[in-house]
C-alpha positions in Angstrom: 21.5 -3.2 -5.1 25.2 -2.5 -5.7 26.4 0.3 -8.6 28.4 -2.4 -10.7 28.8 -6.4 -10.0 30.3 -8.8 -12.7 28.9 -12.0 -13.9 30.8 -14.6 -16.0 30.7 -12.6 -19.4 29.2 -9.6 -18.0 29.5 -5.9 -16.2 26.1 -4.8 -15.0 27.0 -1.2 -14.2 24.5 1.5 -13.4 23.5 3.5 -16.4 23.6 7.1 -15.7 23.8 10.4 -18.4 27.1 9.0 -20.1 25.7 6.0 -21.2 23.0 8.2 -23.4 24.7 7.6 -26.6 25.0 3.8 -25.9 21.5 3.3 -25.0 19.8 5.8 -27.6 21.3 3.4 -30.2 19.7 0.3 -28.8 16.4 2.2 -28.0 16.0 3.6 -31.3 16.7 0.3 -33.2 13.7 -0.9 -35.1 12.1 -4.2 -33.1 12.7 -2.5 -29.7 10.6 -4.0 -27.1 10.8 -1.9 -24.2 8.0 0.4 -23.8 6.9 2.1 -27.0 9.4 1.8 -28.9 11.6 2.4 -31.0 12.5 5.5 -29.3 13.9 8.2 -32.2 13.7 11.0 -29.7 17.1 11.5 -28.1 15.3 13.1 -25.4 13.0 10.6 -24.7 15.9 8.4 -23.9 17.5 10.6 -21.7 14.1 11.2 -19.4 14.2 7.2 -19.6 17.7 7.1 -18.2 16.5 10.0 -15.7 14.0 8.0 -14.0 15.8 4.8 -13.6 18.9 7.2 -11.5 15.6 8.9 -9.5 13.9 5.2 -9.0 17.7 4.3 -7.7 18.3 6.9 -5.0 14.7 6.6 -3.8 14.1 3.0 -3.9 17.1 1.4 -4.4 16.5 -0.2 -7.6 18.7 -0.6 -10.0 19.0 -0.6 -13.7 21.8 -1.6 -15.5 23.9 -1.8 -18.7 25.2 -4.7 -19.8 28.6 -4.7 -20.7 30.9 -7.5 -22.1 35.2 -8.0 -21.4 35.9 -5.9 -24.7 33.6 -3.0 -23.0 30.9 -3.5 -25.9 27.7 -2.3 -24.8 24.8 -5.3 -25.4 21.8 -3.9 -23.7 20.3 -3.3 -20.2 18.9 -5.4 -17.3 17.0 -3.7 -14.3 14.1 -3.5 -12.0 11.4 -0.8 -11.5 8.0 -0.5 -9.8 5.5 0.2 -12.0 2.2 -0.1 -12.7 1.1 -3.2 -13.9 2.7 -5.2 -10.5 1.8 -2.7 -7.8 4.1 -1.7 -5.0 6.1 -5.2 -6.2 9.2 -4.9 -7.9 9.4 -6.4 -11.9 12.6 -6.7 -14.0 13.1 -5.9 -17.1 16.2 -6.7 -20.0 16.8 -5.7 -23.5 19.8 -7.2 -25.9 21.0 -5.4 -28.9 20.2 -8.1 -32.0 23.5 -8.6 -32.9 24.2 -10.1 -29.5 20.7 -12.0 -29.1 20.5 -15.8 -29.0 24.0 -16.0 -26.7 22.4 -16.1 -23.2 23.0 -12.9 -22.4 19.8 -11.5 -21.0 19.5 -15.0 -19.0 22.6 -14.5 -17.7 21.8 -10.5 -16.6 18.4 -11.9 -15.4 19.8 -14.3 -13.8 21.9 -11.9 -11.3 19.3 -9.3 -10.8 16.5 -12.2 -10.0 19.1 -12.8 -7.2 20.0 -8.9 -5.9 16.3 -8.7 -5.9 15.7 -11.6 -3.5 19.1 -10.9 -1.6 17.6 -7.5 -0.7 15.0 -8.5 0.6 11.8 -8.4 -1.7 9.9 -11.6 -1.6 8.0 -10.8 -5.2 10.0 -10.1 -8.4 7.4 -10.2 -11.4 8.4 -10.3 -14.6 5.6 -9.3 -17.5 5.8 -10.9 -20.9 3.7 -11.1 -24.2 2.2 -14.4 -24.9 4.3 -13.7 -28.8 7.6 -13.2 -26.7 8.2 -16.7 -26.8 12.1 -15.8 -25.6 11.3 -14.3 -22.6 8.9 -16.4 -21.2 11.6 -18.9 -21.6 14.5 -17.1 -20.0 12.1 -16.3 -17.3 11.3 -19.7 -16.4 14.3 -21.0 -16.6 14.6 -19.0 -14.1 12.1 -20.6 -11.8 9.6 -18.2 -12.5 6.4 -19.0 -12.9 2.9 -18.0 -14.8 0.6 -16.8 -12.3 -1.8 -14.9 -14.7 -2.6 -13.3 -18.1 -4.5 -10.4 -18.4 -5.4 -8.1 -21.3 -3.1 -4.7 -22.6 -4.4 -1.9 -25.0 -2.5 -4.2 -27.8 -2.2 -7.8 -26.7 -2.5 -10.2 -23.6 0.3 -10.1 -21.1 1.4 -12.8 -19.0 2.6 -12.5 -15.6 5.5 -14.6 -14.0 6.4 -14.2 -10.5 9.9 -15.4 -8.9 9.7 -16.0 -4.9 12.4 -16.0 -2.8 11.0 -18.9 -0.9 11.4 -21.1 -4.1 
């Protein structure tokens, strides 16, 4: 997956130690849904942004920031391997509120849905709370599709799978 690319609003670059400051703000912002948080521990954050540069030099994934013209940072868009979909890779987005409801994270999901296939991986999953009523539908507008739901230590999660042969 390339370091930067450009869709029509966005820059998806690569988030590495420099963007700490940028991403601590969104992760620490109360109604975070990534992970556990909101994150208040700068630290925490910058082990997050850690991984994602180690998951990119071993297995070519990326993780981004999203970026608009003005260079305002909006959130993040990425893939990882984890544990919930095996060896197969799942993406992953988060948009800052104040820039929620434009299609941003469609647009960013969008684009990495497509390095994803373009790079050869037939499966990208994408897992969603049943509540997270936006995401399910960015995903399948996506042409993902709900294979499954399983239980989580707090709610159900659904999974969505996008084929490449689709």
């Amino acid at each position: 997956m390339p370091e930067t690319l450009q869709t029509q609003r966005l820059v998806l670059r690569l988030l590495g130690p420099g963007d700490l400051d940028s991403v601590h703000a969104l992760f620490s912002s109360a109604g975070h849904t990534i992970g556990d948080g909101p994150v208040s521990n700068r630290e925490s954050t910058a082990q997050w942004l850690a991984r994602r540069q180690m998951r990119y030099a071993t297995q070519g994934l990326a993780w981004y920031g999203l970026w608009t013209a003005d260079r305002t940072f909006v959130g993040n868009c990425g893939v990882f391997v984890g544990t919930r979909c095996g060896a197969e890779p799942e993406i992953g987005y988060e948009i800052n509120f104040a820039y929620r409801g434009q299609g941003l994270a469609r647009e960013a999901a969008a684009e990495v849905t497509h390095l994803v296939h373009e790079a050869g991986h037939e499966h990208l999953w994408a897992t969603i709370q049943p509540s997270n009523l936006v995401s399910a539908h960015i995903v399948r507008s996506l042409g993902y599709q709900l294979v499954r739901s399983r239980a989580d230590s707090e709610d159900s999660i659904d999974y969505y799978l996008s084929s490449a042969t689709h």
